[in-house]
N, CA, C and O atoms as a CHARMM CRD file, in Angstrom:
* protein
*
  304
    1    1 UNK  N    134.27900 -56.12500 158.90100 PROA 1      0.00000
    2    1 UNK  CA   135.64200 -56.22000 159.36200 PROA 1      0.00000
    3    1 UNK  C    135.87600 -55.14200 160.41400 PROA 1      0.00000
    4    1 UNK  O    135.51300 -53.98100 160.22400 PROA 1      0.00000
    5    2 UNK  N    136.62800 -55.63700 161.78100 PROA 2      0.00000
    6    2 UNK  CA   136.97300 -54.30500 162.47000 PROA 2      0.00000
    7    2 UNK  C    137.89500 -54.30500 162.33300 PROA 2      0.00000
    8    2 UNK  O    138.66700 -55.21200 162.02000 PROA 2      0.00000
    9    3 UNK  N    138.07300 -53.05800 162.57900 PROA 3      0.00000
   10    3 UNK  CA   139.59200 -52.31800 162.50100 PROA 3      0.00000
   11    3 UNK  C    140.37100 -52.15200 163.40100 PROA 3      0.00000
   12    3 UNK  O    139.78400 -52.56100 164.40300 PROA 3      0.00000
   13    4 UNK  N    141.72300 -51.66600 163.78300 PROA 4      0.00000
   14    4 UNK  CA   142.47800 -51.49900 164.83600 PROA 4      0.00000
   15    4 UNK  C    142.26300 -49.94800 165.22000 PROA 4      0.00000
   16    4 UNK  O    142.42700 -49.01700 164.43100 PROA 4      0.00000
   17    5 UNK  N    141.88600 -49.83400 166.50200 PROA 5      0.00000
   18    5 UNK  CA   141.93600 -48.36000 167.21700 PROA 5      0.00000
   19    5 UNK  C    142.89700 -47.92200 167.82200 PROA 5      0.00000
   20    5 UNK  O    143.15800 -48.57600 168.83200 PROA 5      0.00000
   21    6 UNK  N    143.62900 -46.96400 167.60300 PROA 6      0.00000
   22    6 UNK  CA   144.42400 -45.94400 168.26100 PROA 6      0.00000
   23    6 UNK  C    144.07300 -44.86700 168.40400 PROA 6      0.00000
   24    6 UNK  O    143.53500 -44.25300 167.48300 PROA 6      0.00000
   25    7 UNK  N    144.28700 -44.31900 169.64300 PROA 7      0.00000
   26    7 UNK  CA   144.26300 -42.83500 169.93400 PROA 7      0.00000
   27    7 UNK  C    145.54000 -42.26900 169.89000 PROA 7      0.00000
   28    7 UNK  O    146.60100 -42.76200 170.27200 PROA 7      0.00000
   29    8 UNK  N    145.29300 -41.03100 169.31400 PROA 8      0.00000
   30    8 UNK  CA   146.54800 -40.16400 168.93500 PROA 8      0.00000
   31    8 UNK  C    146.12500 -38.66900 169.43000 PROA 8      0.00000
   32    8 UNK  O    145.13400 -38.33900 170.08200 PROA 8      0.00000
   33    9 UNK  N    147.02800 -37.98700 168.99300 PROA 9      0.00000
   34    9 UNK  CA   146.79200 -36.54500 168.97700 PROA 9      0.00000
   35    9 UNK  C    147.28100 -35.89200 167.56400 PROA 9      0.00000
   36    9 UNK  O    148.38400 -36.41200 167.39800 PROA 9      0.00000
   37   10 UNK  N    147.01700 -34.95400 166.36900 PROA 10     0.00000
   38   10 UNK  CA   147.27900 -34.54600 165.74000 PROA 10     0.00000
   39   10 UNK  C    147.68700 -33.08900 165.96800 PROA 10     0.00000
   40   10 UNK  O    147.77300 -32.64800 167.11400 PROA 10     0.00000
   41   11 UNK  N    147.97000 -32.24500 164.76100 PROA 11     0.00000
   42   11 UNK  CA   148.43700 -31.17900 164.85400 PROA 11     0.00000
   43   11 UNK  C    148.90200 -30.73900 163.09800 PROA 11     0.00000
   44   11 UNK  O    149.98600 -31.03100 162.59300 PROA 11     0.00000
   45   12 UNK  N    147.86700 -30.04700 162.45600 PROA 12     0.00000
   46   12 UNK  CA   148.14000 -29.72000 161.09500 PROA 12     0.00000
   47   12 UNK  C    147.98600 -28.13300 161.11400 PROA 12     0.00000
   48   12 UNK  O    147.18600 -27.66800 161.92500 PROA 12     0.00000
   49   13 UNK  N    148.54000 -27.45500 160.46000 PROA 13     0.00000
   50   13 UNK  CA   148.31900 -26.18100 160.10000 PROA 13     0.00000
   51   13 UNK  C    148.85500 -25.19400 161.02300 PROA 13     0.00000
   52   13 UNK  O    148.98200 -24.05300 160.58100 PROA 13     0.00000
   53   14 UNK  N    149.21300 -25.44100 162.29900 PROA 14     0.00000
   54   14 UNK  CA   149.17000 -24.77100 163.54500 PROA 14     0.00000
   55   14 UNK  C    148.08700 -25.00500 164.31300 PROA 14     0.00000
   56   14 UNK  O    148.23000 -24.55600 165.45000 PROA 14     0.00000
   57   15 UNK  N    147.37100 -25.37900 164.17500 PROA 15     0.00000
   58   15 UNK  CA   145.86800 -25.74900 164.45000 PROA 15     0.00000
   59   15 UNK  C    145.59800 -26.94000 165.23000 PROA 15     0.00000
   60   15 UNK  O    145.60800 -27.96700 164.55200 PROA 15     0.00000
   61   16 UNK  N    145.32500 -27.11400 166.64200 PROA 16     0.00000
   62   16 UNK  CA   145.94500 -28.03900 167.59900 PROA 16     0.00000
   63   16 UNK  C    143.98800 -29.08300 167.72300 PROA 16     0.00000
   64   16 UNK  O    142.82100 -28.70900 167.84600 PROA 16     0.00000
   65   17 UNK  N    144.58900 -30.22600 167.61200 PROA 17     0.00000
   66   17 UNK  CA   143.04200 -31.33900 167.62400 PROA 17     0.00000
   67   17 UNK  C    143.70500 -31.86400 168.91600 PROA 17     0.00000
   68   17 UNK  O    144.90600 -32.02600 169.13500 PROA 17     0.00000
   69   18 UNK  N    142.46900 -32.13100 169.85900 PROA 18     0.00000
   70   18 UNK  CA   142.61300 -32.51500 170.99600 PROA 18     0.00000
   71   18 UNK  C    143.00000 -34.19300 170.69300 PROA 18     0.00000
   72   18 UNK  O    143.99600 -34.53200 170.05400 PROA 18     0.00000
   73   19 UNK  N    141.92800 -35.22500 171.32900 PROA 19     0.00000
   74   19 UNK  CA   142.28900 -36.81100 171.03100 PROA 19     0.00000
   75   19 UNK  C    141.50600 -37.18600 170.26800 PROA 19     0.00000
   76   19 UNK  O    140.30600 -36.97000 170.43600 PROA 19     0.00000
   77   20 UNK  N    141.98900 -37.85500 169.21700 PROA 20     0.00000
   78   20 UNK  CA   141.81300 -38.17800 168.15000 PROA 20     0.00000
   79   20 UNK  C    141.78900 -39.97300 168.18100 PROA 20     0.00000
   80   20 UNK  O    142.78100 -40.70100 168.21400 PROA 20     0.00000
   81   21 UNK  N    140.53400 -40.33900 168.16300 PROA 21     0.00000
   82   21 UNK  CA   140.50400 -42.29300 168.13500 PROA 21     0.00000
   83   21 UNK  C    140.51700 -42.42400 166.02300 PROA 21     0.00000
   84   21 UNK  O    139.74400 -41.88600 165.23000 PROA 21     0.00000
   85   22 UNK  N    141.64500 -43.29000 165.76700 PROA 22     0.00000
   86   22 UNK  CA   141.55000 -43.77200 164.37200 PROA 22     0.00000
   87   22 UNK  C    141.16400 -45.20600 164.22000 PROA 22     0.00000
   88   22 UNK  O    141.36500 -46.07000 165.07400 PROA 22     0.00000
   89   23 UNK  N    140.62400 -45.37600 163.12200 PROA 23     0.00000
   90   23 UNK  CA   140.48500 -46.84600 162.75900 PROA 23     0.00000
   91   23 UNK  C    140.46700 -47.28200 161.42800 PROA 23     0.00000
   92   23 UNK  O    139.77600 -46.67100 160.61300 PROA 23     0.00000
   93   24 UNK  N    141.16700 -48.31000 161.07900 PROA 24     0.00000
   94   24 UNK  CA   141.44400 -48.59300 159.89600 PROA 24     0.00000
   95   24 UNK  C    141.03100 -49.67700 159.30200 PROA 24     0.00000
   96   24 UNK  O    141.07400 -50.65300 160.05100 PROA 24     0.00000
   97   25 UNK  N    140.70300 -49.85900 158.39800 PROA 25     0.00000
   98   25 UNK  CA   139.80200 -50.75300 157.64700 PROA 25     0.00000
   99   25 UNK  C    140.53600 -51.33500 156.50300 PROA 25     0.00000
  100   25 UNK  O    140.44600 -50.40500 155.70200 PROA 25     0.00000
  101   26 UNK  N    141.22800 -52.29700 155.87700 PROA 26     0.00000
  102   26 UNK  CA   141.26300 -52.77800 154.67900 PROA 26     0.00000
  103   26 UNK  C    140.32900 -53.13900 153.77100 PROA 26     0.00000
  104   26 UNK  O    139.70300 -54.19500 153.86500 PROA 26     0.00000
  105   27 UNK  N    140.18800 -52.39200 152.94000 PROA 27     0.00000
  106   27 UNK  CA   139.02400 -52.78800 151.56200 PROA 27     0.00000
  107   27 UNK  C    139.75800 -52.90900 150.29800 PROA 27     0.00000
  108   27 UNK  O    140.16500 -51.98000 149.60100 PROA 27     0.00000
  109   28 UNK  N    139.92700 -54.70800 150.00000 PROA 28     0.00000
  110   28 UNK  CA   140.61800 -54.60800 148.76700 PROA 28     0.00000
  111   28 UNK  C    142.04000 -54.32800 148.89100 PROA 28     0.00000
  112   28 UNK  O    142.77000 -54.88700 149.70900 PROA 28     0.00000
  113   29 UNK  N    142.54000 -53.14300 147.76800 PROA 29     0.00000
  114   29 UNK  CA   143.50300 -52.61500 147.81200 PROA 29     0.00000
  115   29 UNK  C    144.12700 -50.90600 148.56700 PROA 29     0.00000
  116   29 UNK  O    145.09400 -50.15200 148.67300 PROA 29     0.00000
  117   30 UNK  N    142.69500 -51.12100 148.91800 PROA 30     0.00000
  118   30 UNK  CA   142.40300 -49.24200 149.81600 PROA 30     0.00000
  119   30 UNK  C    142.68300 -50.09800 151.20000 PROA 30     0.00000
  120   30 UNK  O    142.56200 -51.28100 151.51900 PROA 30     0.00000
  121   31 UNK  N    143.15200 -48.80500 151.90400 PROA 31     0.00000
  122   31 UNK  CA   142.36700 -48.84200 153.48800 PROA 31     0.00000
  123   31 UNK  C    141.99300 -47.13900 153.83100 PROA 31     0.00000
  124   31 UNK  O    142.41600 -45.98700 153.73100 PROA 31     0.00000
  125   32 UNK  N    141.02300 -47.86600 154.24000 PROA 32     0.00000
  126   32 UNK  CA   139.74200 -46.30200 155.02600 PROA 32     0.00000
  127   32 UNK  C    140.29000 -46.43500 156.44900 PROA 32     0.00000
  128   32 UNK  O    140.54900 -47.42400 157.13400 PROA 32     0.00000
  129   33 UNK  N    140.39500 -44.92800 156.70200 PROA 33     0.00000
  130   33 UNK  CA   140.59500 -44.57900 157.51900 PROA 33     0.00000
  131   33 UNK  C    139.80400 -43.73400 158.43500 PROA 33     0.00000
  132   33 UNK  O    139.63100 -42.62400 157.93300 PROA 33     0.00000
  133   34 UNK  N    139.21300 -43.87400 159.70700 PROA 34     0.00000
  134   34 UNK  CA   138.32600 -43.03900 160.34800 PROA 34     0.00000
  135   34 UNK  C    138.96200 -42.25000 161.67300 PROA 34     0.00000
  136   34 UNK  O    139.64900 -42.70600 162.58700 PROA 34     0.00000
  137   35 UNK  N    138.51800 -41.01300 161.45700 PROA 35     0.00000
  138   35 UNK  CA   138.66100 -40.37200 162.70600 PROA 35     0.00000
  139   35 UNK  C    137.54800 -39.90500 163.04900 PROA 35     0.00000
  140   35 UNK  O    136.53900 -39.71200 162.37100 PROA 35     0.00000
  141   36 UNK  N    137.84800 -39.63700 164.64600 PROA 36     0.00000
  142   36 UNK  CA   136.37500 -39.97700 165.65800 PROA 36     0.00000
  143   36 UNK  C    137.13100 -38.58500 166.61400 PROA 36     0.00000
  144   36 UNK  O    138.30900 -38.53900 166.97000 PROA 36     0.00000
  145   37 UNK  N    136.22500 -37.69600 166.83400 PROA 37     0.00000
  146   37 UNK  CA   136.44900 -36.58700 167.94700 PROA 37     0.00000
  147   37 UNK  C    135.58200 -37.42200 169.38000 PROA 37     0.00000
  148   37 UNK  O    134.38100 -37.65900 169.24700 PROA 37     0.00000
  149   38 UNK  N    136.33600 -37.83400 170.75800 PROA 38     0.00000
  150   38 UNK  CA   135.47000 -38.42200 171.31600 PROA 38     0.00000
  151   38 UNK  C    134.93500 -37.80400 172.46200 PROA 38     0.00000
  152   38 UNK  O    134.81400 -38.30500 173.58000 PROA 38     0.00000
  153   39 UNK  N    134.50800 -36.25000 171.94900 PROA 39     0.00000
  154   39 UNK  CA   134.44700 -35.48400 172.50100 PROA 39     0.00000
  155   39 UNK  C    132.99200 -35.12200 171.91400 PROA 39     0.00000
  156   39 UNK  O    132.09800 -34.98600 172.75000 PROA 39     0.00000
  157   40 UNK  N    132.67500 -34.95500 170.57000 PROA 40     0.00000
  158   40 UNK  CA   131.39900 -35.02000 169.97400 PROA 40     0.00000
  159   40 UNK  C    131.09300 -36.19400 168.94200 PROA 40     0.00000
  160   40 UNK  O    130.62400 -36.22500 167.80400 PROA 40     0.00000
  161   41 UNK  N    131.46600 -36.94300 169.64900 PROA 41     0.00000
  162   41 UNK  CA   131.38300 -38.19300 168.26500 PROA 41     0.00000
  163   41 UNK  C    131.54800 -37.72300 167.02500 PROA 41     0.00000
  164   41 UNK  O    131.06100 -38.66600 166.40200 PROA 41     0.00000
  165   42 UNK  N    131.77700 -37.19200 166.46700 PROA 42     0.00000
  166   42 UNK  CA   132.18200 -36.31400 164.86900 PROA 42     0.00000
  167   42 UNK  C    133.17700 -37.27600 164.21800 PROA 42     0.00000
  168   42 UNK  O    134.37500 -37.03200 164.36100 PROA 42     0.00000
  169   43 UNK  N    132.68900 -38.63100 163.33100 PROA 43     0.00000
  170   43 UNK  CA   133.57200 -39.15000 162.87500 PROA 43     0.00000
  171   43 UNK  C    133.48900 -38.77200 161.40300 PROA 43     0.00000
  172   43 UNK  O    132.42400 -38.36500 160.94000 PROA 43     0.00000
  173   44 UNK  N    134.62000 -38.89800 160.62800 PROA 44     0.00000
  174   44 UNK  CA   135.17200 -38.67400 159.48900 PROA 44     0.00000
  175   44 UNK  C    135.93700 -40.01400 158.51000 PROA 44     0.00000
  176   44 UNK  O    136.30600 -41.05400 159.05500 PROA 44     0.00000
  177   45 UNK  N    136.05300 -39.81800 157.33100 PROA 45     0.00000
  178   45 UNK  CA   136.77000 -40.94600 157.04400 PROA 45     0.00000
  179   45 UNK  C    137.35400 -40.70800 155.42000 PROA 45     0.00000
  180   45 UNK  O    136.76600 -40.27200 154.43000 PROA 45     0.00000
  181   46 UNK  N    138.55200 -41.11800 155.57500 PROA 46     0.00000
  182   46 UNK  CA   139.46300 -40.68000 154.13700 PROA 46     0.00000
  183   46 UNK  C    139.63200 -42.51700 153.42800 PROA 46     0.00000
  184   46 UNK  O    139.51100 -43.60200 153.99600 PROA 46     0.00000
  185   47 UNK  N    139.93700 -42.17200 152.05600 PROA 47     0.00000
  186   47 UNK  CA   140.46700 -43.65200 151.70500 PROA 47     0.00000
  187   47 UNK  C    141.95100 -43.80900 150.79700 PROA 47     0.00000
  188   47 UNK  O    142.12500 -43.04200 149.85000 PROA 47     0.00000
  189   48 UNK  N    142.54800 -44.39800 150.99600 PROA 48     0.00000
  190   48 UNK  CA   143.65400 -44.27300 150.09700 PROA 48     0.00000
  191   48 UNK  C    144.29800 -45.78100 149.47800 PROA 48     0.00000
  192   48 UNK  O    143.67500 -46.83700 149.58800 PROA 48     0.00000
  193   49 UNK  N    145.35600 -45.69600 148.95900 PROA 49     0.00000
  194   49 UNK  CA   145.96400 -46.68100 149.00700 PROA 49     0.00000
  195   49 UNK  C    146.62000 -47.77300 150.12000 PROA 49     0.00000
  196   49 UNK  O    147.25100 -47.28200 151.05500 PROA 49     0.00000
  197   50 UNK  N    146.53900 -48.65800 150.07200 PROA 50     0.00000
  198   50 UNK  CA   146.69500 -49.51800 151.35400 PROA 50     0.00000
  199   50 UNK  C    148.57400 -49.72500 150.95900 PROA 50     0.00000
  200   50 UNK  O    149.08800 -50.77700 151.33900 PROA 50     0.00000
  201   51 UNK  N    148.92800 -49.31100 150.66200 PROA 51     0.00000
  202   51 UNK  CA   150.11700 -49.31000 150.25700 PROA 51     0.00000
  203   51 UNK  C    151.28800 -48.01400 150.76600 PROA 51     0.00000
  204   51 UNK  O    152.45000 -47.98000 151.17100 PROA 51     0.00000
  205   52 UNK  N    150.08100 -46.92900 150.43700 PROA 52     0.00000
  206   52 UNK  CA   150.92900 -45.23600 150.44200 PROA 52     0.00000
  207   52 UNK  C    151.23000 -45.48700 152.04200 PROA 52     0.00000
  208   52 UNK  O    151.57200 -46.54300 152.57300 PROA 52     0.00000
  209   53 UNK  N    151.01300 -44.25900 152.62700 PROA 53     0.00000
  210   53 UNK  CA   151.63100 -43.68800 153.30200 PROA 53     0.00000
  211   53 UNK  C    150.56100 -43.92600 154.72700 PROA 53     0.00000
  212   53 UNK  O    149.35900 -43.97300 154.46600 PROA 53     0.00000
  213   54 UNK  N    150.88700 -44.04000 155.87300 PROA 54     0.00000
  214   54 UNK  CA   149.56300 -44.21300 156.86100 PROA 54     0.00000
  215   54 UNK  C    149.60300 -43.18600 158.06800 PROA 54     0.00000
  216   54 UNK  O    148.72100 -43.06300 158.91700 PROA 54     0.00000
  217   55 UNK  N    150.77300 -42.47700 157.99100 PROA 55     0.00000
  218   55 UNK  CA   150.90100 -40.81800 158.47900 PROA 55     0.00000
  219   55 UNK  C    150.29000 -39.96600 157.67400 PROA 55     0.00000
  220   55 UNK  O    149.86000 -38.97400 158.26200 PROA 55     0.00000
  221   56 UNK  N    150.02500 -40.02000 156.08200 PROA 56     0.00000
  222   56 UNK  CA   149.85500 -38.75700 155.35300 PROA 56     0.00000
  223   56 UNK  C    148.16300 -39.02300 155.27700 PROA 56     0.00000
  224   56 UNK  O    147.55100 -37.98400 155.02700 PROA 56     0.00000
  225   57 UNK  N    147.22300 -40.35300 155.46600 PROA 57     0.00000
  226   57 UNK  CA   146.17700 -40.98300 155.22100 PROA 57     0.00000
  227   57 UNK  C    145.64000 -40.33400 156.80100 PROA 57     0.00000
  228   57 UNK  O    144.53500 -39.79600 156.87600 PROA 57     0.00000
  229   58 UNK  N    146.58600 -40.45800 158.07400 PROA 58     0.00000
  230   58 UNK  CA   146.01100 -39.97100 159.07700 PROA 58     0.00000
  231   58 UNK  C    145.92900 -38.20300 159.76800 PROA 58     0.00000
  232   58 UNK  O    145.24600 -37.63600 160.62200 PROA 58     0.00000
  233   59 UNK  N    147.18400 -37.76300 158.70900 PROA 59     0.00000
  234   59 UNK  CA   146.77800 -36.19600 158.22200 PROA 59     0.00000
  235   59 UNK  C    146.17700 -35.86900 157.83800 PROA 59     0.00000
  236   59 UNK  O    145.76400 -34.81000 158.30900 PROA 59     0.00000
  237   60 UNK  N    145.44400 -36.45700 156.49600 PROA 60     0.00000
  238   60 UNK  CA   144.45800 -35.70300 155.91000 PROA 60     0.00000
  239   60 UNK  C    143.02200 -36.12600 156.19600 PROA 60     0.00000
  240   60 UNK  O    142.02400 -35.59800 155.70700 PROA 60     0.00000
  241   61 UNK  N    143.05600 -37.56400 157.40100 PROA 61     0.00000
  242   61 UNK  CA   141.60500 -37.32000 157.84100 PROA 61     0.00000
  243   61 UNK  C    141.70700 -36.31700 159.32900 PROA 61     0.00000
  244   61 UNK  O    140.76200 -35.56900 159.58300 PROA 61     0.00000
  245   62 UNK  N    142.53200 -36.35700 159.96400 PROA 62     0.00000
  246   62 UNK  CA   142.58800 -35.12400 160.82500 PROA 62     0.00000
  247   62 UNK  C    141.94000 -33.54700 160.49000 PROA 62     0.00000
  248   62 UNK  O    141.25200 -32.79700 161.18300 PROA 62     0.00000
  249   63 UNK  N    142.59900 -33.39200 158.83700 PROA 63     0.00000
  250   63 UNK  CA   142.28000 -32.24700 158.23400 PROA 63     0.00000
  251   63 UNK  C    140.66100 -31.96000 157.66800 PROA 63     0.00000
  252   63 UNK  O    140.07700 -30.88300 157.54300 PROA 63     0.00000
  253   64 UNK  N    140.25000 -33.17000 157.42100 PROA 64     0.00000
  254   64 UNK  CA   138.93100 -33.61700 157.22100 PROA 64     0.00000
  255   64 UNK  C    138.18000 -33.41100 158.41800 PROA 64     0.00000
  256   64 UNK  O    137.06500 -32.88900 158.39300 PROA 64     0.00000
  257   65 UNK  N    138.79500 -33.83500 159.57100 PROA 65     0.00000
  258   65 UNK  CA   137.79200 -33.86300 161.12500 PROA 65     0.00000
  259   65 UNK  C    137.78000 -32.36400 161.48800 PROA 65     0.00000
  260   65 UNK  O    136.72900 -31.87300 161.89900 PROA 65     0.00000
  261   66 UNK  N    139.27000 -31.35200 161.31700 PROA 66     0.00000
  262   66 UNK  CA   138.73000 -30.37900 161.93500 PROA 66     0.00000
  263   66 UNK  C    138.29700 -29.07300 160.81300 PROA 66     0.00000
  264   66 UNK  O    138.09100 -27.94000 161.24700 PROA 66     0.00000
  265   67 UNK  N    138.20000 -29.38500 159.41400 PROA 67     0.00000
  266   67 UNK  CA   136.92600 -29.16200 158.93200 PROA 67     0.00000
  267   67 UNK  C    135.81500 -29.19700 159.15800 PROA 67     0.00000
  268   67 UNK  O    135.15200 -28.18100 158.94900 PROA 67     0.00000
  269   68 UNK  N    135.17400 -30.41200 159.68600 PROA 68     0.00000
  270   68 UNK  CA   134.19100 -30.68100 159.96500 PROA 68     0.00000
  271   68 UNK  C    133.39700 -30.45800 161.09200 PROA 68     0.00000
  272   68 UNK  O    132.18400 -30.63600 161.20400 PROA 68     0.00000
  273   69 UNK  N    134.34600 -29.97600 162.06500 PROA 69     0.00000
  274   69 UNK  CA   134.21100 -29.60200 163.35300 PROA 69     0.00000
  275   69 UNK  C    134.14400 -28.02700 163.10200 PROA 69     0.00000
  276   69 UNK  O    133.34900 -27.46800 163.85700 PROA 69     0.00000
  277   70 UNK  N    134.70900 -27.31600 162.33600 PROA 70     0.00000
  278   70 UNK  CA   134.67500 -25.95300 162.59000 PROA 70     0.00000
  279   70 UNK  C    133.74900 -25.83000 161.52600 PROA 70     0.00000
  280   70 UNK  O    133.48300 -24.65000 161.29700 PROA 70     0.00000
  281   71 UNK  N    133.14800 -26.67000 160.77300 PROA 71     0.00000
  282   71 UNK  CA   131.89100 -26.16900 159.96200 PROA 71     0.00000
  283   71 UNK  C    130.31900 -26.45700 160.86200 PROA 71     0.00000
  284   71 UNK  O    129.33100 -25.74700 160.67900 PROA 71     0.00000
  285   72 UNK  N    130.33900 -27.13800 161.42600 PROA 72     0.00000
  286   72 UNK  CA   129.29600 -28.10500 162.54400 PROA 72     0.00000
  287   72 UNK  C    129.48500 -26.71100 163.49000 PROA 72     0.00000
  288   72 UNK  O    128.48900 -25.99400 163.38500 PROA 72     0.00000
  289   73 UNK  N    130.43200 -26.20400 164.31000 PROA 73     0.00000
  290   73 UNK  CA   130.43100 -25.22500 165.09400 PROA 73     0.00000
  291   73 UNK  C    129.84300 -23.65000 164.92200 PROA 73     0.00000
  292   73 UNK  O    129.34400 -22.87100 165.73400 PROA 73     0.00000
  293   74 UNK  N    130.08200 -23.57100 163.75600 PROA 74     0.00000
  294   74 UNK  CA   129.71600 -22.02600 162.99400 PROA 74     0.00000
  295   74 UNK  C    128.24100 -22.21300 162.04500 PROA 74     0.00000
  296   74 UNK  O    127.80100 -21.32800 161.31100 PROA 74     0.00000
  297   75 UNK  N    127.74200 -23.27700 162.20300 PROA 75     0.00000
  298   75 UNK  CA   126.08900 -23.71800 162.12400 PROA 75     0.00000
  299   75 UNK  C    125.16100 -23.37000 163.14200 PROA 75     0.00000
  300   75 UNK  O    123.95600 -23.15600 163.00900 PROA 75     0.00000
  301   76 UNK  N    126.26800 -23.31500 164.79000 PROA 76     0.00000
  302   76 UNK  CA   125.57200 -23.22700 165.79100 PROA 76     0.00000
  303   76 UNK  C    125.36200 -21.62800 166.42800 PROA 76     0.00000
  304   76 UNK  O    124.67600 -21.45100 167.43500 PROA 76     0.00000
């Protein structure tokens, strides 16, 4: 199944993420959510209820991406 892509920009913590491509997936009663840095390809992906919330699902994979980005960075 593909998903629908949007690019956004986030902003959690004070902590500023440049552009941010999402994509969303329905599985079941979940939808997965992916974020993509398209800057290092660094994608990420949260799952939640396909029901909850799809701002708080695209916060906390934001929060997930720039985890992942500042752990990948301090490797180097």
């Amino acid at each position: 199944m593909v998903g629908n892509r949007a690019p956004g920009k986030g902003q959690t913590a004070g902590n500023s993420v440049g552009e941010v491509l999402f994509e969303f997936q329905r599985v079941g009663s979940y939808l997965k959510v992916m974020a993509i840095d398209p800057v290092t390809a660094t994608e990420v992906s949260v799952v939640g209820p396909a029901t909850g919330s799809l701002e708080l699902l695209k916060r906390t994979a934001i929060s997930k991406l720039q985890f992942v980005l500042k752990r990948d960075a301090a490797k180097r």
